[in-house]
C-alpha positions in Angstrom: 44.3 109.5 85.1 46.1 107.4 87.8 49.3 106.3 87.5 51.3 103.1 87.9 53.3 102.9 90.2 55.3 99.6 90.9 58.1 98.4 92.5 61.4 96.8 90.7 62.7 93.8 92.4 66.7 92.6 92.1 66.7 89.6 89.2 68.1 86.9 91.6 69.6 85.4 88.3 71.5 88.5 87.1 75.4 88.2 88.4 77.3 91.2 90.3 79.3 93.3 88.0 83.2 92.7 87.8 84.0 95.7 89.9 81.6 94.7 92.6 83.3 91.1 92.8 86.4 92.6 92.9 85.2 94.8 95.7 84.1 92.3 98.0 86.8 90.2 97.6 89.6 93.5 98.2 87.3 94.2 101.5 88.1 90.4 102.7 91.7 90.8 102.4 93.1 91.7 105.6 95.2 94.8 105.1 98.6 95.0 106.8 101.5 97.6 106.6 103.8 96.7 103.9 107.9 97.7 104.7 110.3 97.7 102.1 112.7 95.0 102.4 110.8 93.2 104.3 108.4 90.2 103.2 105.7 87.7 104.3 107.1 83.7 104.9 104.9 80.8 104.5 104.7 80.4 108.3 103.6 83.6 109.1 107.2 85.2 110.2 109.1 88.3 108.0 112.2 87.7 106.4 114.2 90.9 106.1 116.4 91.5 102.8 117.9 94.2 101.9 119.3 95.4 98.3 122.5 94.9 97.9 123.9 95.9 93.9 127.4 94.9 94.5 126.3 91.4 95.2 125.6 88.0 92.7 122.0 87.7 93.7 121.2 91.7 95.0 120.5 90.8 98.1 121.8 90.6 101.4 119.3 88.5 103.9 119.1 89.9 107.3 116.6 87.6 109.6 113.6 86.6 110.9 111.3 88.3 112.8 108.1 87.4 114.8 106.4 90.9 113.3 106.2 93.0 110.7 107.7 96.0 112.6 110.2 94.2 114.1 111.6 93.3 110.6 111.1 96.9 109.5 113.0 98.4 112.6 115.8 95.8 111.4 115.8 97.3 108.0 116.3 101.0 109.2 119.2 100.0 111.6 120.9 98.8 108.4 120.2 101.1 105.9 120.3 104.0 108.2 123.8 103.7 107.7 123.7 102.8 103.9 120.9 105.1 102.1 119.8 107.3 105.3 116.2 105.9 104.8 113.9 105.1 107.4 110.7 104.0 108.5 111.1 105.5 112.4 113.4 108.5 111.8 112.1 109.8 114.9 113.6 106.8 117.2 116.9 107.5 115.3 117.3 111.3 116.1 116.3 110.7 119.1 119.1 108.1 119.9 121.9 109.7 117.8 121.5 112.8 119.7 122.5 111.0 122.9 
């Protein structure tokens, strides 16, 4: 007795499942380093706020910055002295030791 043997082709009509959609379109994404206080303008620059609770609105803006880690190293040189929280705590030893 012999057997069958055949090969299954993809259905060019069936549709990707949801997770693989969603997979393909999370790959296309670029990923970039989030910071707290520190957000994304339309014209490609960072605004840095930082929370404020004694304030009307809860925030105190800071600036702009060209880069992401430039607007993050702004946000540790003011909360450093506010919540002793830090994205470089290394930089900040390092400098109050001197």
């Amino acid at each position: 007795m012999e057997e069958s043997t055949y090969e299954t082709k993809p259905n060019p009509i069936a549709k990707p499942s949801c997770k693989m959609k969603f997979k393909q379109v999370q790959n296309k994404i670029p990923k970039e380093i989030r910071y707290r206080g520190v957000r994304k303008t339309k014209n490609s620059r960072y605004n840095v706020e930082i929370a404020d609770p004694w304030k009307k609105n809860g925030y105190v803006w800071l600036c702009t910055y060209d880069t992401a880690e430039q607007a993050a190293r702004a946000y540790d040189a003011t909360t450093i002295s506010y919540i002793n929280l830090c994205f470089f705590p290394k930089e900040y030893e390092l400098a109050s030791a001197s």
